[in-house]
N, C-alpha and C positions, 0 to 999 in steps of 0.2 A: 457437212458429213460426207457429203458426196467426194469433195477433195480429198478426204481423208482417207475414204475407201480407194482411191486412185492410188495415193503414198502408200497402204498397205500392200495392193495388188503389186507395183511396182517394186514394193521388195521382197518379193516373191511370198506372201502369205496366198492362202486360196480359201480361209475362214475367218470371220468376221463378228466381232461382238458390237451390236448396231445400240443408239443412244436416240431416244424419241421425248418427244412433246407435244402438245394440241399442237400440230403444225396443219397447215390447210389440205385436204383430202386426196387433191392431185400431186403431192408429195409421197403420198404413197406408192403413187402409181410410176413414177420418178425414180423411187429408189430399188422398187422391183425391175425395175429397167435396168439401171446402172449395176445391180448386183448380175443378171443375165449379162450385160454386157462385158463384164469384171472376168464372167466366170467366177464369181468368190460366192460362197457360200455365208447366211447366217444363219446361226445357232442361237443368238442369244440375244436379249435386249435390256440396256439398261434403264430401266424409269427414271423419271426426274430426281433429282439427289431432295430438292424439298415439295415433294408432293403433297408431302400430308398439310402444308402451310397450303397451298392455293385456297381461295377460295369455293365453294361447292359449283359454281357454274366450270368454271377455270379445272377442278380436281374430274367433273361428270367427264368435261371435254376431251381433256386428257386421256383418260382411262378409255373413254371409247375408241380415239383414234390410234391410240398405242395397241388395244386388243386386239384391234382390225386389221393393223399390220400384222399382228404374230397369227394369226388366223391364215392371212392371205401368205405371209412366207412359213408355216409352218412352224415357227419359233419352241425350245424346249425349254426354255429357260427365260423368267424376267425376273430382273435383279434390284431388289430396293436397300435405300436406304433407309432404316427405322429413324420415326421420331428424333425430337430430342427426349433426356430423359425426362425431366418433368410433365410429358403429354402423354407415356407407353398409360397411362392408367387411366385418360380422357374420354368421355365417351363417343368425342369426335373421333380419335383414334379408332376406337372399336369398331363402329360403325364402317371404318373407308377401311380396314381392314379386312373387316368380312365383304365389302364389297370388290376388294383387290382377289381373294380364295377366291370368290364365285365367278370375278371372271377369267383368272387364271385356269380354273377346272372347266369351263366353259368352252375354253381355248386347245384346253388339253397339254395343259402349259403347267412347270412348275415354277412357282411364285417362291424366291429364296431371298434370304436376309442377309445381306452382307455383315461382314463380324465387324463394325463401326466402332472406333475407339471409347468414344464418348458417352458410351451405355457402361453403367457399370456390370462386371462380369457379364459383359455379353454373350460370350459362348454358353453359359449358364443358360442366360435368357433367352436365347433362340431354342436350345435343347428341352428345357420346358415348356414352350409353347407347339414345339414337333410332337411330343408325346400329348398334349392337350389335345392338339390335333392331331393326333394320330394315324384318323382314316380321310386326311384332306391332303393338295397337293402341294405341300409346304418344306421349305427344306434350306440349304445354305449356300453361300455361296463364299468361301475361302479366302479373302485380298490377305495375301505373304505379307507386305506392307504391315497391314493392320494385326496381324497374327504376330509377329513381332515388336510391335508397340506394344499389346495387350501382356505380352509377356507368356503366348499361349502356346503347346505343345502340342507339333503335328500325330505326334505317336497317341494321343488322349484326344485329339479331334475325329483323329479318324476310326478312333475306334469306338465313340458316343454319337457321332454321328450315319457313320455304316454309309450306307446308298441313300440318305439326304444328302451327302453332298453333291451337289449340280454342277460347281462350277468352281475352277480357281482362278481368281486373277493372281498372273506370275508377275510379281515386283520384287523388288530389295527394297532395303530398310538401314538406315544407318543411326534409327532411335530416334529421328526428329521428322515429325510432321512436315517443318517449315525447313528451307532453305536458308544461306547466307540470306538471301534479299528478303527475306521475310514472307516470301510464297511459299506455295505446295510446290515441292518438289518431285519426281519421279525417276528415282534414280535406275541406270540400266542393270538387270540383272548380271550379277558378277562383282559389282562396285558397291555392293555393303556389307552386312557384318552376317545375311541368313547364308546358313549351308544350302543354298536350293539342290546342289545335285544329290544331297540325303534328304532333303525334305520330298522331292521327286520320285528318287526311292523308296521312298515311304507308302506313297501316294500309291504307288506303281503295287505295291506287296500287298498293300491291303485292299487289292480292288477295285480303286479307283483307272476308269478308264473315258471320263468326260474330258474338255478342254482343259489348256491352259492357254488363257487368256493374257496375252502378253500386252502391259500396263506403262506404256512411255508415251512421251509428246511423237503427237503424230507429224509434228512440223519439222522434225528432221529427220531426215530418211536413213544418216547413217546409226541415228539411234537403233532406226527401227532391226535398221540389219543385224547390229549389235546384238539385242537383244535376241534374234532369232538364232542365231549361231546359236548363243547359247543356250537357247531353252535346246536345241538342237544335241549339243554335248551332253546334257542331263537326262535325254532320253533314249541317247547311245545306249544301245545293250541291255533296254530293256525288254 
């Protein structure tokens, strides 16, 4: 993580969407270092992509050490990925659900659901659980990527969700999950098939004034430039 914060600072970011685990205590103290030493700011933190699987020792641990960080840097935003579907109705779910709200409100944090393909009608289902919880600190978090897999419309998100949204990850999308090689792919904004500089506009019109999370491998730095150009053109003039 730490290298990674170094590639982003080095091509000229100064914010940071930070990725945690039960990692050992004095890592925390490690990465508030290296951000003061960066100069880079974080805003945001991603929770483990399969949290809800740990086991309860592995899920308590977790949870504590990731709060503690967004505690100690201030963090606005933590980002999950929901279940798979057959467990959104588990009472394990429910249970490490309401334990995620209470420590995200605790924190002063809001806890948002990234739009996950694999749910069905997930923007549905994040939107009825906002109005369930209505007076909790629950809310969304945008992946373009996934927003165009779903086949879902920025102009109908932004306006069923209002100021839940927290946060966007900025990626392209060219319809396919997987790559030639059969991996996740991340393609650089500009090189798929989303309008980002109207989906931006959108964002920008209806009030959205949180991140945009720029979403490529951190292992190449001309990616990374790439991509900042352009999120860079898309918020020309606004």
């Amino acid at each position: 993580m730490i290298r990674a914060m170094v590639h982003v600072k080095n091509a000229g970011y100064d914010s940071v969407e930070l990725w945690y685990s039960n990692l050992p205590i004095w890592v925390k103290g490690t990465l508030q270092e290296t951000l003061d030493d960066l100069s880079l700011h974080a805003y945001s933190i991603h929770l483990p992509k399969f949290l809800t699987a740990f086991d309860e020792k592995e899920f308590s641990d977790t949870i504590q050490s990731s709060f503690e960080l967004v505690k100690t840097l201030g963090l606005k935003v933590a980002v999950l990925h929901l279940p798979e579907q057959d467990q959104l109705t588990s009472s394990r779910w429910e249970k490490r659900y309401e334990t995620l709200l209470l420590e995200a409100e605790n924190a002063d944090c809001m806890l948002t659901f990234e739009n996950v393909p694999y749910i069905k009608d997930v923007d549905k289902y994040i939107l009825e659980e906002i109005k369930k919880h209505n007076n909790r600190s629950l809310g969304i978090t945008i992946d373009m990527e996934f927003m165009h897999l779903n086949g879902s419309d920025i102009n109908w998100l932004t306006t069923e969700f209002g100021n839940r949204i927290a946060n966007i990850h900025f990626r392209d999308s060219d319809g396919r999950l997987l790559g030639d090689d059969g991996r996740r792919h991340y393609l650089i904004p500009g090189e798929g098939e989303i309008d980002l500089p109207k989906t931006v506009r959108t964002l920008h019109r209806t009030g959205y004034r949180g991140p945009l999370t720029v979403e490529v491998s951190h292992r190449q730095r001309e990616n990374i430039i790439k991509a900042k150009q352009y999120a860079e053109v898309c918020l020309k003039g606004l």
